[in-house]
C-alpha positions in Angstrom: 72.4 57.4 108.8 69.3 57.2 111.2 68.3 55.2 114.1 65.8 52.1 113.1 66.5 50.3 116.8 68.1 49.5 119.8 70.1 45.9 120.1 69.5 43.9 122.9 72.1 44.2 126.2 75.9 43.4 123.4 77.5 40.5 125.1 80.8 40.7 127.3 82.9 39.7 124.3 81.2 42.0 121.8 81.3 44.7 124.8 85.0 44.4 124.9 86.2 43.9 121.1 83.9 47.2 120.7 85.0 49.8 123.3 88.5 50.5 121.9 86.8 50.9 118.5 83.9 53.3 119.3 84.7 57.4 119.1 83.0 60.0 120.5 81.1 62.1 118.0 80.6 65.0 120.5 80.2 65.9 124.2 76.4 65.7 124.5 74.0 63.1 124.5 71.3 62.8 122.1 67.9 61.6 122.3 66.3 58.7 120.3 62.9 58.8 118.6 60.7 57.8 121.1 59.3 55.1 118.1 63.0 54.2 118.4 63.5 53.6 121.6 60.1 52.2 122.2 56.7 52.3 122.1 55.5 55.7 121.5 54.4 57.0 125.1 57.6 55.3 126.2 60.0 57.0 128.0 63.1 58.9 126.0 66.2 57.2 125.4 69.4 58.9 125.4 72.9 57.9 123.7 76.6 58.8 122.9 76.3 59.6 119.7 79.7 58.2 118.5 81.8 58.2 114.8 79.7 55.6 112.5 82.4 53.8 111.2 82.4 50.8 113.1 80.9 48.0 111.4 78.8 45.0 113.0 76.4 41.6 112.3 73.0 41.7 113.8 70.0 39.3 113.8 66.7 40.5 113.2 63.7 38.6 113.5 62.4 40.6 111.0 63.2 40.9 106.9 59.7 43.1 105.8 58.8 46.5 106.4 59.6 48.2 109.9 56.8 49.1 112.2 56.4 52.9 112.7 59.9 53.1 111.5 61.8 50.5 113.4 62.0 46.9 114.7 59.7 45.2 115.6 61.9 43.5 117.9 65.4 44.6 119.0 68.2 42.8 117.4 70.8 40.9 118.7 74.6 42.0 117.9 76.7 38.7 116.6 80.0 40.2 116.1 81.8 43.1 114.9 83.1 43.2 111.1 86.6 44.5 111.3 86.2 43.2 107.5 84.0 46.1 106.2 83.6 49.8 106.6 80.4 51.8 106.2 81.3 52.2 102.4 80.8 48.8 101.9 77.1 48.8 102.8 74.3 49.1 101.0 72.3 52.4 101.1 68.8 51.5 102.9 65.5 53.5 101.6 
């Protein structure tokens, strides 16, 4: 798995179905891309890395290729998918 964005501010109700679910995936923070995080020139952006096995739905304006490898504009988390695990999803290129 590798970053391609950062979601826009996750609603109070996705906020709170999430925090019991997320796991810690060490003691450190880690650093995104600066493409990731923003524009390049941007300042970094850190993160909890945490277990990748939480599934959830996002909008994306965007469907085509990403822009210096990411959205073009963040995307909005709908909901979380207690449905599916990360098995179920598709391999990206």
């Amino acid at each position: 798995m590798r970053a391609v964005g950062v979601s826009l501010p996750l609603g109070q109700a996705v906020r709170h179905e999430l925090l019991p679910l997320l796991r810690p995936a060490g003691d450190t923070e880690a650093e995104l891309p600066r493409t990731v995080g923003g524009l390049p020139g941007a300042d970094p952006v850190y993160y909890r890395p945490v277990i990748p096995d939480v599934v959830v739905e996002i909008e994306a304006d965007q469907t085509g290729p990403r822009e210096l490898g990411r959205f073009r504009h963040r995307p909005r988390v709908l909901r979380v998918r207690g449905d599916l695990t990360a098995d179920n999803l598709p391999c990206a290129p």
